[in-house]
N, CA, C and O atoms as a GROMACS GRO file, in nm:
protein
  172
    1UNK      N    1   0.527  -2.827   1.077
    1UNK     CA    2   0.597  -2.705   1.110
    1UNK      C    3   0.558  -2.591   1.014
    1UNK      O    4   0.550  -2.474   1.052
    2UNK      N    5   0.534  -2.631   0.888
    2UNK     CA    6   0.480  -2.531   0.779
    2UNK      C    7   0.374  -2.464   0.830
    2UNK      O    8   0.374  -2.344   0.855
    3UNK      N    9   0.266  -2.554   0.851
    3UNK     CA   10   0.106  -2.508   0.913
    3UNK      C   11   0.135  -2.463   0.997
    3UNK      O   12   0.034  -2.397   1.025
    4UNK      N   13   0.269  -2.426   1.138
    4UNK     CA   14   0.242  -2.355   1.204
    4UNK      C   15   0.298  -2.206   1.168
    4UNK      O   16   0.246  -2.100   1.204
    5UNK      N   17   0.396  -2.219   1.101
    5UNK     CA   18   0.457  -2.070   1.046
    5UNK      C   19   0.287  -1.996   0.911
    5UNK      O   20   0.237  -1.887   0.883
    6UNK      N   21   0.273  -2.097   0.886
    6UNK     CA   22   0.207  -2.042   0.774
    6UNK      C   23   0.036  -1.977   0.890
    6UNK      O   24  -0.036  -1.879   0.870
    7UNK      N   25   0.033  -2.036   0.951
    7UNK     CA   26  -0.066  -1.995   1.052
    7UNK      C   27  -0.083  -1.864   1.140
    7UNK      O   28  -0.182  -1.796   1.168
    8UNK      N   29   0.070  -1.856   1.177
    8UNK     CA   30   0.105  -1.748   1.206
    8UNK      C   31   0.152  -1.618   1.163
    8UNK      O   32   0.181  -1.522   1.234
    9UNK      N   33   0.158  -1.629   1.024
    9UNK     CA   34   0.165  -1.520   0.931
    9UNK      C   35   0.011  -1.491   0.879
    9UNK      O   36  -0.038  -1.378   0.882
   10UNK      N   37  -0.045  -1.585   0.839
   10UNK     CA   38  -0.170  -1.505   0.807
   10UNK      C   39  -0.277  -1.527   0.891
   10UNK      O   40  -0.354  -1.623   0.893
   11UNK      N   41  -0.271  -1.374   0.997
   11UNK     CA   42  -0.358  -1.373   1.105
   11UNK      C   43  -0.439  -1.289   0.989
   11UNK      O   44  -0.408  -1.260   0.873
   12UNK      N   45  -0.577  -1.256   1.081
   12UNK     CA   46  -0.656  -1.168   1.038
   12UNK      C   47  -0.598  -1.014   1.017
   12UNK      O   48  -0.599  -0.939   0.920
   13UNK      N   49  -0.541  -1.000   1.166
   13UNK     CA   50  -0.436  -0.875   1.131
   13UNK      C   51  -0.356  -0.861   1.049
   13UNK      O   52  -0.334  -0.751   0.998
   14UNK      N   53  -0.280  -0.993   1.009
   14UNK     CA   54  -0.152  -0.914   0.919
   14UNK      C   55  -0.212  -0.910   0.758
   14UNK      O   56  -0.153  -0.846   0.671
   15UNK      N   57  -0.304  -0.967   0.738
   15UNK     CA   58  -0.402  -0.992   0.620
   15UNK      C   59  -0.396  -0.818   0.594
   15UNK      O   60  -0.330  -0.751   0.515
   16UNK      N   61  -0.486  -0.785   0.690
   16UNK     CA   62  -0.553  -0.634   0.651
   16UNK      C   63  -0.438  -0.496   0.697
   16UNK      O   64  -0.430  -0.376   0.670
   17UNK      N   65  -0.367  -0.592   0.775
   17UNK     CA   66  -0.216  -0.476   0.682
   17UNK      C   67  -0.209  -0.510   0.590
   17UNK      O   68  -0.253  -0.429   0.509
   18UNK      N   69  -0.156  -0.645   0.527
   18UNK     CA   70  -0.090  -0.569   0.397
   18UNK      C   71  -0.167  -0.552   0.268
   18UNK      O   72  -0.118  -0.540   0.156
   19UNK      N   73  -0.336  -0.554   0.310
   19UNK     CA   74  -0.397  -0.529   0.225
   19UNK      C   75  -0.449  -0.374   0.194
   19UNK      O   76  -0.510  -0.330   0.096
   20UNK      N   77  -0.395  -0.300   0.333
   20UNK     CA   78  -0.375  -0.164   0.365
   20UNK      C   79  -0.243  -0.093   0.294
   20UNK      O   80  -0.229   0.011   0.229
   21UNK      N   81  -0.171  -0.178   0.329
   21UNK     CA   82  -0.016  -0.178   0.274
   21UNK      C   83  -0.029  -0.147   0.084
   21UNK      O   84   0.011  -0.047   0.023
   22UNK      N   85  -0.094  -0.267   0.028
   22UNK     CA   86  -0.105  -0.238  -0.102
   22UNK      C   87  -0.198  -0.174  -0.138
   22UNK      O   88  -0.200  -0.169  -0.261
   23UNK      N   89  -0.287  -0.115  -0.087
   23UNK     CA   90  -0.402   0.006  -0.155
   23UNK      C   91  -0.311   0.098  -0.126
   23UNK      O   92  -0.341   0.194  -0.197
   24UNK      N   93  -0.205   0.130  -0.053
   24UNK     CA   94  -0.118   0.255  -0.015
   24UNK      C   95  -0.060   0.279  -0.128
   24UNK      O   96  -0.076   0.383  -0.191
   25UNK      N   97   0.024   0.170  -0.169
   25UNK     CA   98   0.114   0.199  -0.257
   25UNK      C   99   0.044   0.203  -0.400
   25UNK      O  100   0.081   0.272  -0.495
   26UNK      N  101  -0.045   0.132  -0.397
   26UNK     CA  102  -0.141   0.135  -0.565
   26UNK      C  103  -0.175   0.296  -0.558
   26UNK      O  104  -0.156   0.374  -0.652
   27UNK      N  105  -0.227   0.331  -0.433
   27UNK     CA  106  -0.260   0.468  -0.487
   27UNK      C  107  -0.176   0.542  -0.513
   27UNK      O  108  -0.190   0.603  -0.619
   28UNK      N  109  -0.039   0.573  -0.418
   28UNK     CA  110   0.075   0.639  -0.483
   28UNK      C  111   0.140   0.581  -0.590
   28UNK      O  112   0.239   0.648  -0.619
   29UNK      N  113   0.127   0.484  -0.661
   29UNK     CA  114   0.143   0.475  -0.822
   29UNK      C  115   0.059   0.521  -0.893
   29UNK      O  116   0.110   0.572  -0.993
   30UNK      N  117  -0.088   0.528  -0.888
   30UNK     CA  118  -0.166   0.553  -0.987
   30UNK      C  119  -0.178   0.742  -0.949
   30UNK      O  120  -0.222   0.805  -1.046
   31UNK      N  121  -0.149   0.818  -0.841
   31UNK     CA  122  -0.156   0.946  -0.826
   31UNK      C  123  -0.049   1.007  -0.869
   31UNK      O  124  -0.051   1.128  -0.895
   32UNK      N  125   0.056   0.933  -0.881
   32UNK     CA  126   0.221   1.031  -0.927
   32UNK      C  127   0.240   1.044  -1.047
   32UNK      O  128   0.346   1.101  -1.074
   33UNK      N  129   0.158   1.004  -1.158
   33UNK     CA  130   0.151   1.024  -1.310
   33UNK      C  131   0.105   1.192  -1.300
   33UNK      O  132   0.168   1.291  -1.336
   34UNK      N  133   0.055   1.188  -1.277
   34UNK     CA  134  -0.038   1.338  -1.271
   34UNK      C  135   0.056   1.417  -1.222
   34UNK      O  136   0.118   1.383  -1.121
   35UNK      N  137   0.084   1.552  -1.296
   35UNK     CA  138   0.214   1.651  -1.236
   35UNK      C  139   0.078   1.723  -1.143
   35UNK      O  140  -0.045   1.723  -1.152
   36UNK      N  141   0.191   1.789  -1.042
   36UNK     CA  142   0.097   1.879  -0.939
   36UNK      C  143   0.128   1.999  -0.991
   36UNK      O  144   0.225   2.060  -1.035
   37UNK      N  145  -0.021   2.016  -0.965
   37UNK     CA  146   0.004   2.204  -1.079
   37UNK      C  147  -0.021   2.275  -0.997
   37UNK      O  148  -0.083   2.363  -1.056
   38UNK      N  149  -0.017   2.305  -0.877
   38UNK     CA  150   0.008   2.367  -0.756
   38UNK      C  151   0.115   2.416  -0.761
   38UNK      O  152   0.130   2.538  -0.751
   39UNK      N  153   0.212   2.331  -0.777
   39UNK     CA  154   0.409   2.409  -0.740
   39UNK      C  155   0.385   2.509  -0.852
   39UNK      O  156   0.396   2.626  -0.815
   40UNK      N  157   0.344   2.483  -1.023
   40UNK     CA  158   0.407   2.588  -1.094
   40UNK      C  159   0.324   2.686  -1.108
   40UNK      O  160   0.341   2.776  -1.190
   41UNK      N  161   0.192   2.677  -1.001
   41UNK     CA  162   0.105   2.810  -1.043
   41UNK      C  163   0.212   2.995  -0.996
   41UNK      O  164   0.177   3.110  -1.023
   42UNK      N  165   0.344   2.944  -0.919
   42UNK     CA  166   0.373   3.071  -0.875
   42UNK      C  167   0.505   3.139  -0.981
   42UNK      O  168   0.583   3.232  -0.960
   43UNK      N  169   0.484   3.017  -1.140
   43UNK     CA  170   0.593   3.043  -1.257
   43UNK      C  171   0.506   3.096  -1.395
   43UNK      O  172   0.566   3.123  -1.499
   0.00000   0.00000   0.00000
């Protein structure tokens, strides 16, 4: 019963979501350190 749940979670598809999934979020962690100096160019 394992091998079949476990079979059915890692299709090829759901693989490359959530390997889509975590380059998403790695990049919005590693880009939000950086202030945007856009907003205060009008201060």
């Amino acid at each position: 019963m394992l091998e079949k749940i476990k079979a059915r979670l890692f299709t090829r598809e759901n693989l490359y979501a959530l390997l889509l999934c975590l380059l998403l979020i790695l990049l919005i962690i590693v880009t939000t350190d950086t202030a945007p100096q856009w907003i205060y160019q009008g201060f």
